[in-house]
C-alpha positions as CSV (number, residue, x, y, z in Angstrom):
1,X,31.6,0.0,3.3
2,X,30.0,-2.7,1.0
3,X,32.4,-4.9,1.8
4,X,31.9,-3.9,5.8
5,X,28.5,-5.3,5.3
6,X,29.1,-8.8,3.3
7,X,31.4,-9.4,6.0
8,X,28.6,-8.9,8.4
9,X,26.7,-10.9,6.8
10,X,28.7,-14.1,6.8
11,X,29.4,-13.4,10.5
12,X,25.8,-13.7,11.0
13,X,26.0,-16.6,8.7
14,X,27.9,-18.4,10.2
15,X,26.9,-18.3,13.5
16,X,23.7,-19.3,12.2
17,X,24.8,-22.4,11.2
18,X,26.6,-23.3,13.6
19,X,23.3,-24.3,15.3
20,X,21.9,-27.3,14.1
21,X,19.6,-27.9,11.1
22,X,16.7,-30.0,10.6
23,X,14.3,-31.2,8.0
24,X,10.5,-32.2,8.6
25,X,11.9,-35.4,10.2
26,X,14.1,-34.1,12.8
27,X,11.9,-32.9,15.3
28,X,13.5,-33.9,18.6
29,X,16.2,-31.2,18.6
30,X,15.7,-29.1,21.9
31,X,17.3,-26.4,20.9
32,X,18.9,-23.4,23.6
33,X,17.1,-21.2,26.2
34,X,16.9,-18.0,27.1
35,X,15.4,-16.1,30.2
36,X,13.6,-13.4,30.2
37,X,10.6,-11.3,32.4
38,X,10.9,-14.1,34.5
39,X,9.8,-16.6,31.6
40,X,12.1,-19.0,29.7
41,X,11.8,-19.5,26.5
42,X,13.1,-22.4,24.2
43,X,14.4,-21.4,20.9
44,X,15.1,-23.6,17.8
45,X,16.8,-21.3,15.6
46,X,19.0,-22.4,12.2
47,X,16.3,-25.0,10.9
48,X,15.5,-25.6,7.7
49,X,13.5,-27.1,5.7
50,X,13.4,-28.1,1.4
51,X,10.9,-27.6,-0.8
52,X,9.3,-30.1,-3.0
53,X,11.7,-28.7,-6.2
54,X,14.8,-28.2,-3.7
55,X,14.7,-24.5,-2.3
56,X,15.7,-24.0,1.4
57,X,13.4,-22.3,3.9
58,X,14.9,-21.0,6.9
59,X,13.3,-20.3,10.5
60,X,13.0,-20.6,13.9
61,X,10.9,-21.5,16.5
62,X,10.3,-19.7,20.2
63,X,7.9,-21.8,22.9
64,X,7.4,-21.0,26.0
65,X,9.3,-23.3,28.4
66,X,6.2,-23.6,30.9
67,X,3.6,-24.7,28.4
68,X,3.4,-28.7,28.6
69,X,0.1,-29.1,25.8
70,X,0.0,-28.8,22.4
71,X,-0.8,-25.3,21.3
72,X,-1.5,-22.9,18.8
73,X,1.1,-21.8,16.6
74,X,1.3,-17.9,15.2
75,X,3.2,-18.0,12.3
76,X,5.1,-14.8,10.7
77,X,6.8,-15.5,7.1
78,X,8.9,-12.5,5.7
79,X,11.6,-11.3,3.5
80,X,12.7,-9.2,6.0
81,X,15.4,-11.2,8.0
82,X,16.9,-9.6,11.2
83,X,18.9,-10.7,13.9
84,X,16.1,-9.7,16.5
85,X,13.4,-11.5,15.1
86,X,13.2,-14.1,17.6
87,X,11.9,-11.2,19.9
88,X,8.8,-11.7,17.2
89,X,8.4,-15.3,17.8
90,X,8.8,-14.8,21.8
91,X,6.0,-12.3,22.2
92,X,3.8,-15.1,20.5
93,X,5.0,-17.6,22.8
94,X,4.5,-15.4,25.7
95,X,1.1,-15.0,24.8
96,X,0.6,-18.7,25.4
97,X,1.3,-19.8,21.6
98,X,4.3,-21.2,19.9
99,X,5.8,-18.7,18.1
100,X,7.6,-19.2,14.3
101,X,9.3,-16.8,12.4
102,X,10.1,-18.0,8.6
103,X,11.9,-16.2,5.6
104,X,11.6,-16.0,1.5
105,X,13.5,-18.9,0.0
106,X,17.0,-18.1,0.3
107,X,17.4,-15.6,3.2
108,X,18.6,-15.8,6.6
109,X,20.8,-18.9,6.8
110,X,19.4,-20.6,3.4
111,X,21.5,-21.3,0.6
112,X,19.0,-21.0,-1.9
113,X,19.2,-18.2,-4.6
114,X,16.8,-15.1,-3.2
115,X,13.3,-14.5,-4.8
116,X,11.2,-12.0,-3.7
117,X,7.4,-12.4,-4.0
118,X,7.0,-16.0,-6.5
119,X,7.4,-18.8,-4.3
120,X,5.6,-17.5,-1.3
121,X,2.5,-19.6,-1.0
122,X,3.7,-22.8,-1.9
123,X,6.9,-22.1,0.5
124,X,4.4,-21.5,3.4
125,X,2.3,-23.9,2.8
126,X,5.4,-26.0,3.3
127,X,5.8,-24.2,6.6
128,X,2.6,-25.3,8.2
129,X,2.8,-28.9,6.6
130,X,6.4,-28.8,9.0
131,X,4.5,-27.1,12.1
132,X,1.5,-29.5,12.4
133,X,4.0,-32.6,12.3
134,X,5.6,-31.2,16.2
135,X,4.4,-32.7,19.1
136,X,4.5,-28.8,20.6
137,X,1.6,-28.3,17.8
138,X,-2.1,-28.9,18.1
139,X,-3.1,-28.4,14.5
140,X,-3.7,-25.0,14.2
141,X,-1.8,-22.1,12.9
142,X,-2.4,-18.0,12.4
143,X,-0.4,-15.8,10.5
144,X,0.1,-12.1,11.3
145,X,2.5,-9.4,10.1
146,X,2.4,-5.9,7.5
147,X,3.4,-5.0,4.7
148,X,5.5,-8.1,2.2
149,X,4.5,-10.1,5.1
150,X,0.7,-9.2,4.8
151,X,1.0,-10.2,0.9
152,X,2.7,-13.9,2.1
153,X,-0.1,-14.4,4.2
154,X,-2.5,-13.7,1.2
155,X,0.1,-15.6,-0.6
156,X,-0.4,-18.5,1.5
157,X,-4.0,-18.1,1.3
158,X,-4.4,-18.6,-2.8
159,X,-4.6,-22.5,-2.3
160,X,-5.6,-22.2,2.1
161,X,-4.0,-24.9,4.1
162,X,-6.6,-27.3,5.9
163,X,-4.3,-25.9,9.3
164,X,-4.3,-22.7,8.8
165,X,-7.2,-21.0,10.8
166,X,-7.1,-17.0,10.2
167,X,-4.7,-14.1,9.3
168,X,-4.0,-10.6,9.9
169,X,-2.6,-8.8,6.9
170,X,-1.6,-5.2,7.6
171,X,-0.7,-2.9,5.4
172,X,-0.4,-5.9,2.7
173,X,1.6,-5.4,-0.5
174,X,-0.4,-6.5,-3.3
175,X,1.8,-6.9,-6.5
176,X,0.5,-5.5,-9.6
177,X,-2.1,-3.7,-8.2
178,X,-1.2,-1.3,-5.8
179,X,3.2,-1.9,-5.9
180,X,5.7,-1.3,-7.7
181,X,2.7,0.1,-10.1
182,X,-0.6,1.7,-9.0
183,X,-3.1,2.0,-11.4
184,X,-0.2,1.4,-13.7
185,X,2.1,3.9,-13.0
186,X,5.1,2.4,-12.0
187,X,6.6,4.4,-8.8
188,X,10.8,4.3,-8.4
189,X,10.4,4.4,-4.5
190,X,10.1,0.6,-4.7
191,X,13.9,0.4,-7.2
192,X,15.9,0.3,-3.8
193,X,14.0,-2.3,-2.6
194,X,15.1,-5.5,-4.5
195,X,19.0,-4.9,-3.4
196,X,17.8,-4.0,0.0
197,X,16.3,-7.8,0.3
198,X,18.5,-9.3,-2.3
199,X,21.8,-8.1,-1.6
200,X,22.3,-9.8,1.8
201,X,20.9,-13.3,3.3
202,X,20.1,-10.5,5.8
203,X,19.1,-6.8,4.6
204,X,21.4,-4.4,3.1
205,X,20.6,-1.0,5.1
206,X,23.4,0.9,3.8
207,X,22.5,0.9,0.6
208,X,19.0,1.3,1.2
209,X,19.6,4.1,3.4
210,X,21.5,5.7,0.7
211,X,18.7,8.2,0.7
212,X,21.0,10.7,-1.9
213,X,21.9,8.1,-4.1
214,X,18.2,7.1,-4.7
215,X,17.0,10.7,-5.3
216,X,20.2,11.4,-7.4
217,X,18.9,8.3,-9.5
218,X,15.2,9.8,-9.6
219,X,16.5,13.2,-10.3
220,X,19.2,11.8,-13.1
221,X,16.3,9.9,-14.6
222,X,14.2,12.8,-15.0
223,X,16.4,15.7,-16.5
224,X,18.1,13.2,-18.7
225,X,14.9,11.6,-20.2
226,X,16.2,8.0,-20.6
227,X,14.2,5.5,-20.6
228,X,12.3,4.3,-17.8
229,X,14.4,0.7,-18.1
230,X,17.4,1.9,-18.0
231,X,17.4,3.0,-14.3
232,X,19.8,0.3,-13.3
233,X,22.2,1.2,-16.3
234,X,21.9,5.2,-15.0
235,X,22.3,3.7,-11.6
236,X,26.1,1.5,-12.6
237,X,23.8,-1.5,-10.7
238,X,21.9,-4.3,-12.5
239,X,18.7,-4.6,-10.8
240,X,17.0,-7.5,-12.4
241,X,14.0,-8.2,-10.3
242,X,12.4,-4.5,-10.9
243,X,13.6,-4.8,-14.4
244,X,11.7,-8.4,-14.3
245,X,8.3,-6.4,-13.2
246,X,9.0,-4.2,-15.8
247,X,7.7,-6.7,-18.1
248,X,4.2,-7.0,-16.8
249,X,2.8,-3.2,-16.7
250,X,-0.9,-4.9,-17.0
251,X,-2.3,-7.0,-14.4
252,X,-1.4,-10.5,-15.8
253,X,-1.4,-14.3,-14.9
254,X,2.7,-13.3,-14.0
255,X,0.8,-11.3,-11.1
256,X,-2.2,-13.1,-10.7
257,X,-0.8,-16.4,-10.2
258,X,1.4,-14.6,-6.8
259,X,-1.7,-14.1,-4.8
260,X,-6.2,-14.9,-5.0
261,X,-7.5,-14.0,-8.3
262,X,-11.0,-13.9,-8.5
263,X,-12.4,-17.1,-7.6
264,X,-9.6,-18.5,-5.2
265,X,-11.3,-15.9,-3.0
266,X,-14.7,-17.8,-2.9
267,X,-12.3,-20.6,-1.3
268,X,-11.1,-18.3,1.5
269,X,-13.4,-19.2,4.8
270,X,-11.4,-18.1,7.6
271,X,-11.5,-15.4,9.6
272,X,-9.3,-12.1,8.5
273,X,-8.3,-9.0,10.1
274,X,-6.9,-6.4,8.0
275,X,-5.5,-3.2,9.0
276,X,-4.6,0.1,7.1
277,X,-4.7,3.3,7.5
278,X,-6.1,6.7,5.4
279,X,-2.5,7.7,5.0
280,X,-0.8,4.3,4.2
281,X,1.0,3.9,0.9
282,X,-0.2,0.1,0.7
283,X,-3.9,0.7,1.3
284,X,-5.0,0.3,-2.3
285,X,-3.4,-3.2,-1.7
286,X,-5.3,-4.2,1.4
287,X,-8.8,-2.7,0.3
288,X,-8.2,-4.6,-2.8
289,X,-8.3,-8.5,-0.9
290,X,-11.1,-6.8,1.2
291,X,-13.1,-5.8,-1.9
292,X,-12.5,-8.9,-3.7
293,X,-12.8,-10.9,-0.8
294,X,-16.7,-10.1,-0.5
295,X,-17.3,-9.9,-4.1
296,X,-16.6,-13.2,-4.4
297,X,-17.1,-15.1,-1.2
298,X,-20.6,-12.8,0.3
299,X,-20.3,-15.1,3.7
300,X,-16.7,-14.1,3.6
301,X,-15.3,-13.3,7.9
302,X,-13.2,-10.3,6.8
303,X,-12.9,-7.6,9.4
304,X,-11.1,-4.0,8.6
305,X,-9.9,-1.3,11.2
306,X,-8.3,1.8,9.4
307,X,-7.4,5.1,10.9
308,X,-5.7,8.0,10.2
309,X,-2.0,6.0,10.4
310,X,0.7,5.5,8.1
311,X,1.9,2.5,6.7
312,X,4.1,1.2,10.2
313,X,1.4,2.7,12.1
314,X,-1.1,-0.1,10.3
315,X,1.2,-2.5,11.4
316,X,2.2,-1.9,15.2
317,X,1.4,1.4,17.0
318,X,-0.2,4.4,15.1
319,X,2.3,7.6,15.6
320,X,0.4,10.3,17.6
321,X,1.4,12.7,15.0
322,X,1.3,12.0,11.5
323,X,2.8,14.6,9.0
324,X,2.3,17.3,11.3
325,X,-1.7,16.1,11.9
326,X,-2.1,15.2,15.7
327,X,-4.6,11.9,15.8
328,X,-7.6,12.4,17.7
329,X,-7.4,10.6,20.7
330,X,-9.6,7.5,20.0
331,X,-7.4,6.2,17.4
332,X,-4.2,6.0,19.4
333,X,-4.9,2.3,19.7
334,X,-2.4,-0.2,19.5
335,X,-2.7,-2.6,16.2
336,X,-0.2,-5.0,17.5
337,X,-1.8,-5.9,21.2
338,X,-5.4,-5.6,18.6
339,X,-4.1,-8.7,16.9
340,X,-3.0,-11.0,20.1
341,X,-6.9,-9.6,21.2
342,X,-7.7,-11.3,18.2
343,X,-5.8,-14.3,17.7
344,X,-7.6,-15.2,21.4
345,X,-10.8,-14.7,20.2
346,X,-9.9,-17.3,17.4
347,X,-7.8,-19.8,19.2
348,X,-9.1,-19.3,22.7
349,X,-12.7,-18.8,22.5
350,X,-12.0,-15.4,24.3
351,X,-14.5,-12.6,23.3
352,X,-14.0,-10.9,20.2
353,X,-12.2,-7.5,20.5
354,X,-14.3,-4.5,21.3
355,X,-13.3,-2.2,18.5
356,X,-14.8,-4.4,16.2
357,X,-18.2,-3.5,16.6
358,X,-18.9,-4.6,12.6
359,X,-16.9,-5.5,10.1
360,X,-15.6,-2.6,8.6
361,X,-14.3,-0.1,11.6
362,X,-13.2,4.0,10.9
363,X,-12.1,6.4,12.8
364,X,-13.8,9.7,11.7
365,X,-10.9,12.1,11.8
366,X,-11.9,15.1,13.8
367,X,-14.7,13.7,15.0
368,X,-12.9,11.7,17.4
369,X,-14.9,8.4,17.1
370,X,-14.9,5.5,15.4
371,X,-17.9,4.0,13.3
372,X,-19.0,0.6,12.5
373,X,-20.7,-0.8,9.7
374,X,-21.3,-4.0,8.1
375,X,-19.8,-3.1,4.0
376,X,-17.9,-0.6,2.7
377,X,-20.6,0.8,0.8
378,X,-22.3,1.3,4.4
379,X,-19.6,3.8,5.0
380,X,-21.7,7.0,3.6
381,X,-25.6,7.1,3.8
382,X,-25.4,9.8,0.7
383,X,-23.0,10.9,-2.5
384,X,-22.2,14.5,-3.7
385,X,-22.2,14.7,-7.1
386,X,-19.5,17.4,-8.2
387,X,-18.6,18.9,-11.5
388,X,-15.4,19.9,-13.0
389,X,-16.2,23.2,-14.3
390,X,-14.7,25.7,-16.6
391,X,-15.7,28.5,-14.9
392,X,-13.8,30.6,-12.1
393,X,-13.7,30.3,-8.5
394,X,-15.1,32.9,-6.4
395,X,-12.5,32.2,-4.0
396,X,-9.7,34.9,-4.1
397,X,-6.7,33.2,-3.9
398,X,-4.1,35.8,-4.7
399,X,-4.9,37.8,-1.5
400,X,-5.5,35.0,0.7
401,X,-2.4,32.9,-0.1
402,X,0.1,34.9,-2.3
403,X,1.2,34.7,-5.9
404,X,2.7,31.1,-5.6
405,X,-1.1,30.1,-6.2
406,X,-0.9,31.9,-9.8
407,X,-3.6,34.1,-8.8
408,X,-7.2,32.8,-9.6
409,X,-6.0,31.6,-13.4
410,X,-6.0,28.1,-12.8
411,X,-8.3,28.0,-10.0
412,X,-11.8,26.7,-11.0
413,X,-15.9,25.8,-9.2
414,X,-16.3,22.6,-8.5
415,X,-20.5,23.0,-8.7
416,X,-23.3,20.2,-7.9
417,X,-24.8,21.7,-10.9
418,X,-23.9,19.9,-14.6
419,X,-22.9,22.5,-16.7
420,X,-25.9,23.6,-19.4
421,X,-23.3,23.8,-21.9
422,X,-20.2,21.6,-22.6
423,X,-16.3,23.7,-22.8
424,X,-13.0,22.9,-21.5
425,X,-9.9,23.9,-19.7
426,X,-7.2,23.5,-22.4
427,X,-4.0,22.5,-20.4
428,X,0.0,22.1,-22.6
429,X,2.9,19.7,-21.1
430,X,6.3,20.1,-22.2
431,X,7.8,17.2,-21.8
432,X,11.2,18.3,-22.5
433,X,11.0,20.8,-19.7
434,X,12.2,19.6,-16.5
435,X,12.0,22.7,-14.4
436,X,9.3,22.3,-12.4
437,X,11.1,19.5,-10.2
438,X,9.9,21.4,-7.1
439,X,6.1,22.2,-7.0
440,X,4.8,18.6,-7.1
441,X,1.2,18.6,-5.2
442,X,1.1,15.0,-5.1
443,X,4.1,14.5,-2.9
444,X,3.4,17.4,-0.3
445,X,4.4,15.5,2.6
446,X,2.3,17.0,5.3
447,X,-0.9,16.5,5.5
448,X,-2.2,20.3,7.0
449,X,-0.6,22.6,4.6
450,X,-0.4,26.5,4.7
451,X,-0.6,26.6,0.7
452,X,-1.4,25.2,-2.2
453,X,0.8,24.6,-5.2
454,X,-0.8,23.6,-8.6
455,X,2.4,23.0,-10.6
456,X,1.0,23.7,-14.1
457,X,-2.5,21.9,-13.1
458,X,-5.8,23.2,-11.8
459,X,-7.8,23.4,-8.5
460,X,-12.1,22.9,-8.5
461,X,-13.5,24.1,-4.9
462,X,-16.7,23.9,-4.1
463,X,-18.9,26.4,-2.2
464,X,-18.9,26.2,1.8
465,X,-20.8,23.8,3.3
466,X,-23.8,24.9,4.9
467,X,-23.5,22.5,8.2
468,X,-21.1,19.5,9.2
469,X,-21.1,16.6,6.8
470,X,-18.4,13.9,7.0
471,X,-16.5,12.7,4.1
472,X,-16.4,8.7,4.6
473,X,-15.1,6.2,1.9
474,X,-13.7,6.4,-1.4
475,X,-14.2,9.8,-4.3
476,X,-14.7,8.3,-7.9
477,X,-15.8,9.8,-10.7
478,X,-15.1,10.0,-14.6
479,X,-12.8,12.7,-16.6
480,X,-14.1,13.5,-20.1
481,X,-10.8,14.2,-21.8
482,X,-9.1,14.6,-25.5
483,X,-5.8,14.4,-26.0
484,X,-3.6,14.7,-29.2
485,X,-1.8,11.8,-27.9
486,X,-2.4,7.9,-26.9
487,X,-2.1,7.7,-23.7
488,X,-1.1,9.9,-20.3
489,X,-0.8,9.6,-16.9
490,X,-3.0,11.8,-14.7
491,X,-3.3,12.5,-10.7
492,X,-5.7,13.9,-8.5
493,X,-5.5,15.4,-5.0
494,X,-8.1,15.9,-2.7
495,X,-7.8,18.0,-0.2
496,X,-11.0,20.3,2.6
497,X,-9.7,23.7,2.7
498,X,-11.0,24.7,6.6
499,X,-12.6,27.8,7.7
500,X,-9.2,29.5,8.7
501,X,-7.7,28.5,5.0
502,X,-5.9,25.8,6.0
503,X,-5.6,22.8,3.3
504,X,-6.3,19.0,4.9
505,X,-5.0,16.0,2.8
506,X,-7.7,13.6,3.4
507,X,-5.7,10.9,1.7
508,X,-2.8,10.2,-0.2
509,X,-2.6,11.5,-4.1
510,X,-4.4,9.4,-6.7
511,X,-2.5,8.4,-9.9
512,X,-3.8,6.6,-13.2
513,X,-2.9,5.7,-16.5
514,X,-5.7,6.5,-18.9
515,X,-5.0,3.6,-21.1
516,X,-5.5,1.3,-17.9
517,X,-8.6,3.1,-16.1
518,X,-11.2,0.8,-17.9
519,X,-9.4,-3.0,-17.1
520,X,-6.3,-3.3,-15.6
521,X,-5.3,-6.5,-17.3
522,X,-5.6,-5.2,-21.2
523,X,-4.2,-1.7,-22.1
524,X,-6.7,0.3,-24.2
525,X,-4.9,2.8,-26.3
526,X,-6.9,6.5,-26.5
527,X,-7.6,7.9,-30.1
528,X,-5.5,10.8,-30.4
529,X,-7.6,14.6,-30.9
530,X,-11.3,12.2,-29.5
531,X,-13.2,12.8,-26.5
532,X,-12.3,9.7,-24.4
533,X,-14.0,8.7,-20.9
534,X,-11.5,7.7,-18.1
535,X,-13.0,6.5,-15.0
536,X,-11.3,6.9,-11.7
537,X,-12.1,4.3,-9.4
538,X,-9.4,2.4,-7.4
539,X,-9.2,5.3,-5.0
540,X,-8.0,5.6,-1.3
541,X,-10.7,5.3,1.7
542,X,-10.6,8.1,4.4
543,X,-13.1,9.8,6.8
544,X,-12.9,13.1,8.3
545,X,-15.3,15.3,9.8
546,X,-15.9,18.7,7.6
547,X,-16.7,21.7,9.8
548,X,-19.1,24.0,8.7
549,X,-17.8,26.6,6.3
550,X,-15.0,24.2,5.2
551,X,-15.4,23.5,1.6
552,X,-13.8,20.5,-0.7
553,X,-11.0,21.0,-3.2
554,X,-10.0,18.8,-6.0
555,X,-6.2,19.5,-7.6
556,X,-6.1,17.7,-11.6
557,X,-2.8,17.4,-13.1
558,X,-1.0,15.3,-15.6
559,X,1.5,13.3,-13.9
560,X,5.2,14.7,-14.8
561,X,7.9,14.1,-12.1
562,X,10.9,12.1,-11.0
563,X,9.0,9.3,-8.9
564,X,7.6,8.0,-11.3
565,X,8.3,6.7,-15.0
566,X,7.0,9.7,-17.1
567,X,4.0,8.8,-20.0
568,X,5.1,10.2,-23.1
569,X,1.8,9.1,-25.2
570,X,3.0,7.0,-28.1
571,X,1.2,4.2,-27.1
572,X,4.8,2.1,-26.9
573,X,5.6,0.5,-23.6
574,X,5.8,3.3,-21.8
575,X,9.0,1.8,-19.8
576,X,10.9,2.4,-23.1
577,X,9.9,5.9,-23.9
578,X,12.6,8.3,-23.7
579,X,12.1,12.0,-23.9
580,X,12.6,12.1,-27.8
581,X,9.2,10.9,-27.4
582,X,8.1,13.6,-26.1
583,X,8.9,16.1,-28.4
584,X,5.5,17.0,-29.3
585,X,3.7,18.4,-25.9
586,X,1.0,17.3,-24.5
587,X,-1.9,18.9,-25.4
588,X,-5.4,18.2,-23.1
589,X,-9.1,19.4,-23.2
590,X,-10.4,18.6,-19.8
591,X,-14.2,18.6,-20.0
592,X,-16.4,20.5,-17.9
593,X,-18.6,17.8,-17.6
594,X,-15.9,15.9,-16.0
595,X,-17.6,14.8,-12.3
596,X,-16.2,13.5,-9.1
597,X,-18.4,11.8,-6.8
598,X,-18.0,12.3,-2.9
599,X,-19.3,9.8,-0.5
600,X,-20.3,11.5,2.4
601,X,-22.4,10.6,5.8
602,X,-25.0,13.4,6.2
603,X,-26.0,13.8,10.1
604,X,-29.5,13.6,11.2
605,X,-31.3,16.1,12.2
C-alpha cells in the first residue's frame, strides 16, 4: 500500500509540473480557467518561487475572471497540501479578492527537502514580497486559516510585512507551548504527524490513518517502559523531526525564534481575529498570542470569538453536537463566512461584524448567549476561592454511582474555607504497574458523562450552589506538594456535577510538569521529601452557566498513561527515563491547603 501512495504522489507530481513555473519575474503567465456558479475563475497553479538561501516555495493563485482592478489578496500558507486546495483560493476570489494558496518549503510540487514549522515566516514573507509585485495586486494582503496554518500566520507576523494588513489564526498551533508539549508534557498524538506531512510532497493519509498502529505504539511504549526517545526505534520508523523536538523540552530560543517572543509582539499593529473553542486541543496556543499580544502591545487590535467547538469547529463550522453535548443554539455560527465578514470590514470599509460586540466574545454554555467584554480578565466580575481539603465529602457516591467510584475513599470537600490546621492526602504510584490502561479521567472523551472514574487519584466537590453563577475564564490555583522524588507530572480535571448527577467537562484536562510550573524556559528541579509550591496557571478558558444545586468538582492525579511520555522523577531528561527509573514509587503529600481559584460571573440581583 506504501508504495500505492508514492505512486500517487508522483502522478500528482507530475501533473503539477507539467504546468508552468515562474519566479518573482515571470508574472505574465495567464495561466487556465475554470467555470464555475456561473463565474470564471483564472487559476495559476505550479508556480514557484526561491528563497533567498535556495528553498522552493510552491503555490497557486485563483482570481476572479471579472475583476479588472487591482485587489486585495487573502493569502493561506500551509503544510497541508491537497489536490482541492484551489477550491480555498476560489472562495477568496469569489468574494471579490485574489485568492493564494502557498505550502512549507518543500511540499506540493517543490523540490526542496520538507521542514515543518522553521522556515515559515521568512518563507511567507517571501510570499507577499511575490504578491505585491502583480499587476492583479493593490498592496495589501490578509492571511486566514487554523491550526499549522494559524501558527504561519503568527509565523509571518514575528518580523510583519509592511503589506500585510490583518490575520485570522484559528485554532493556531504554538510550538513549545501548547504542541507537541503542554506545559511540558510531551503528548505522542502529535508522533504521526511529522510522516503524515513529511512522507509525501502531498499528505500521507494511510499512514496517518493507521489509527491501530499509533495506539499499538502508545500502548507498546507504555507496558514496555522504554524510553520516551525511543518511540521511533519501537515503532521500526525513524522519525527525526519529533525526535528533533525532543531536544528542547523547555521553552527555548529553538522555539522562540519560530514565532513572537515577547517584544516582537509590541511590533504587531494590525488587526487579528482569533478563533478557538472551550473544547479545542490548540486553545492554550491561541490564548497564548492573545495574552502576549496585550501584555506587550496594550493598543494591540486583537479580537477573540470562542465557543463551545472543537478544534475544526474553530476553524470552519462548529459541529452541532460536540462529544455528545448539543451546542446551544446561538453558537451554531459559522467561523469561516465570520472571517470573509471580517476581511470586508478590513479591506472594504464594510461594517465590522456583529458578533464582535468587544474584543473578547463567549458563548455562555447553557445560557445560550454570548457575552462581550473588552480583556480577558473582564470575563468574571468575582473569583471563588476553593480549598483542597483532606476531609470527606458528604456526597455519597457509592449509592449514587456504583462501586467503580471506590466508594467515598478518595472522594474529598472542596471548601471556601482554609483549613485551620494543615494535613494531607498521602497518594503511591507504581510505576512499574501498567494495569490501569483503562480508567484515564483525563481522556474521557465525552463531555456529559454518567460516571466518574478517578484512576488511583482523588475528587474535591464543593457544596451546591445556592443560586445560578456562571463559570467564565480560566481556574488557577497553587498545589502544596512533597514528593520523595525530583520531579512529576500532575493533571487536573474540572468538571460541574448537575442537579440530576450528571458530570459536565467544562474544558479539556489540564496537564503540568512540576519542575516547569514556575518558568517554562528553565527547569527547576523539586527537593525530594520538601514541601514544594507548584502553581497552575496556563489553564484552558470556558463558560458555562451552573444551575442552581449543581456544584463544582475538581479530579487531581499524577499523570501515568500511554499518551504521554511518563515522569519518572530523577530529575534526568525525562525523554530518556525508562521504567528502571521507576523502581522506587512515587510517593505524594498533597496539602490541604492546596487552593484552586474559580473565576466566576455572579448575576445581579
Amino acid at each position: 500500500m506504501k508504495n500505492t501512495t508514492n505512486y500517487i504522489t508522483a502522478v500528482l507530481l507530475l501533473l503539477a509540473l507539467t504546468y508552468n513555473s515562474c519566479t518573482s519575474k515571470e508574472t505574465s503567465i495567464k495561466g487556465r480557467t475554470i467555470t464555475e456558479d456561473g463565474e470564471t475563475f483564472i487559476i495559476q497553479d505550479s508556480l514557484l518561487i526561491k528563497t533567498t538561501d535556495g528553498a522552493e516555495i510552491a503555490f497557486l493563485v485563483v482570481r476572479n475572471e471579472k475583476s479588472t482592478q487591482p485587489l486585495p489578496t487573502i493569502l493561506h500558507h500551509t503544510i497541508y497540501a491537497r489536490s482541492s486546495d484551489f477550491k480555498r483560493a476560489k472562495r477568496a476570489a469569489s468574494m471579490g479578492y485574489v485568492g493564494v494558496v502557498s505550502y512549507t518549503r518543500g511540499k506540493a510540487w517543490s523540490a526542496s527537502e520538507i521542514v515543518p514549522y522553521e522556515f515559515e515566516g521568512h518563507d511567507v514573507n517571501k510570499v507577499i514580497d511575490w504578491i505585491i509585485e502583480q499587476p492583479w495586486s493593490n498592496g495589501e494582503v490578509g492571511m486566514q486559516g487554523g491550526s499549522y496554518t494559524g501558527f504561519t500566520q503568527w509565523a509571518a507576523a514575528k518580523k510583519i510585512h509592511p503589506a500585510l494588513k490583518t490575520i485570522i489564526p484559528a485554532a493556531s498551533s504554538s510550538p513549545g507551548i501548547a504542541e507537541p508539549s503542554e506545559n511540558g508534557v510531551y503528548m505522542s498524538f502529535l508522533y504521526p504527524w511529522f510522516p503524515y506531512v513529511t512522507n509525501t510532497k502531498f499528505l500521507d493519509e494511510e499512514t496517518y490513518n493507521d489509527h491501530e498502529r499509533w495506539n499499538n505504539l502508545k500502548q507498546r511504549y507504555y507496558q514496555e517502559g522504554v524510553a520516551y526517545r525511543a518511540l521511533d526505534s519501537l515503532d521500526g520508523t525513524p522519525n527525526p523531526f519529533y525526535n528533533k523536538q525532543l531536544d528542547h523540552p523547555t521553552y527555548d530560543a529553538y522555539w522562540q525564534n519560530m514565532m513572537p517572543y515577547k517584544n516582537d509582539f509590541s511590533q504587531i499593529n494590525i488587526p487579528v481575529l482569533s478563533t478557538t473553542g472551550y473544547y479545542d486541543g490548540g486553545q492554550l496556543g491561541a490564548v497564548h498570542y492573545l495574552k502576549e499580544h496585550y501584555k506587550y502591545n496594550r493598543h494591540a487590535e486583537h479580537y477573540l470569538v470562542i465557543g463551545p467547538f472543537g478544534h475544526l469547529g474553530s476553524q470552519y463550522v462548529p459541529e452541532k453536537e460536540i462529544s455528545r453535548y448539543t451546542i446551544d443554539s446561538v453558537a451554531q455560527i459559522s467561523i469561516s463566512d465570520l472571517s470573509f465578514e471580517w476581511f470586508d470590514y478590513i479591506f472594504k470599509e464594510a461594517p465590522k461584524p456583529s458578533l464582535l460586540k468587544d474584543k473578547i466574545n463567549f458563548q455562555v454554555m447553557g445560557a445560550n448567549q454570548w457575552r462581550h467584554v473588552p480583556r480577558l480578565e473582564n470575563m468574571s466580575n468575582d473569583t471563588l476561592t476553593f480549598y483542597l481539603n483532606n476531609q470527606l465529602s458528604n456526597v455519597d457516591f457509592t449509592s449514587q454511582y456504583g462501586s467503580g467510584n471506590h466508594g467515598n475513599k478518595r472522594h474529598y470537600s472542596l471548601t471556601e474555607n482554609k483549613p485551620s490546621s494543615v494535613a494531607f492526602l498521602d497518594q503511591t504510584v507504581d510505576f512499574t504497574d501498567r494495569t490501569m490502561v483503562g480508567e484515564n479521567n483525563y481522556y474521557i472523551p465525552f463531555i456529559v458523562n454518567d460516571s466518574l472514574p478517578l484512576s488511583n487519584g482523588f475528587s474535591f466537590i464543593t457544596e451546591p450552589f445556592e443560586t445560578a453563577i456562571e463559570f467564565n475564564g480560566s481556574y488557577f490555583g497553587e498545589l502544596k506538594m512533597m514528593i520523595n522524588k525530583k520531579d512529576m507530572d500532575y493533571s487536573i480535571v474540572v468538571y460541574e456535577q448537575t442537579p440530576e448527577g450528571r458530570y459536565f467537562k467544562l474544558t479539556q484536562h489540564h496537564i503540568g510538569r512540576a519542575s516547569l510550573a514556575k518558568n517554562n524556559e528553565k527547569r527547576q528541579l523539586l527537593t525530594p521529601n520538601t514541601v514544594e509550591n507548584v502553581p497552575f496557571t496556563n489553564v484552558r478558558i470556558t463558560s458555562k452557566k451552573l444551575r442552581k444545586g449543581s456544584r463544582l468538582i475538581l479530579v487531581l492525579n499524577v499523570n501515568k498513561h500511554p499518551h504521554e511520555q511518563v515522569n519518572y522523577g530523577t530529575g534526568k531528561d525525562v525523554s530518556t527515563e525508562t521504567i528502571k527509573d521507576g523502581k522506587a514509587p512515587l510517593e505524594v503529600k498533597w496539602f490541604n491547603n492546596s487552593y484552586v481559584k474559580i473565576p466566576v460571573f455572579r448575576y445581579k440581583d
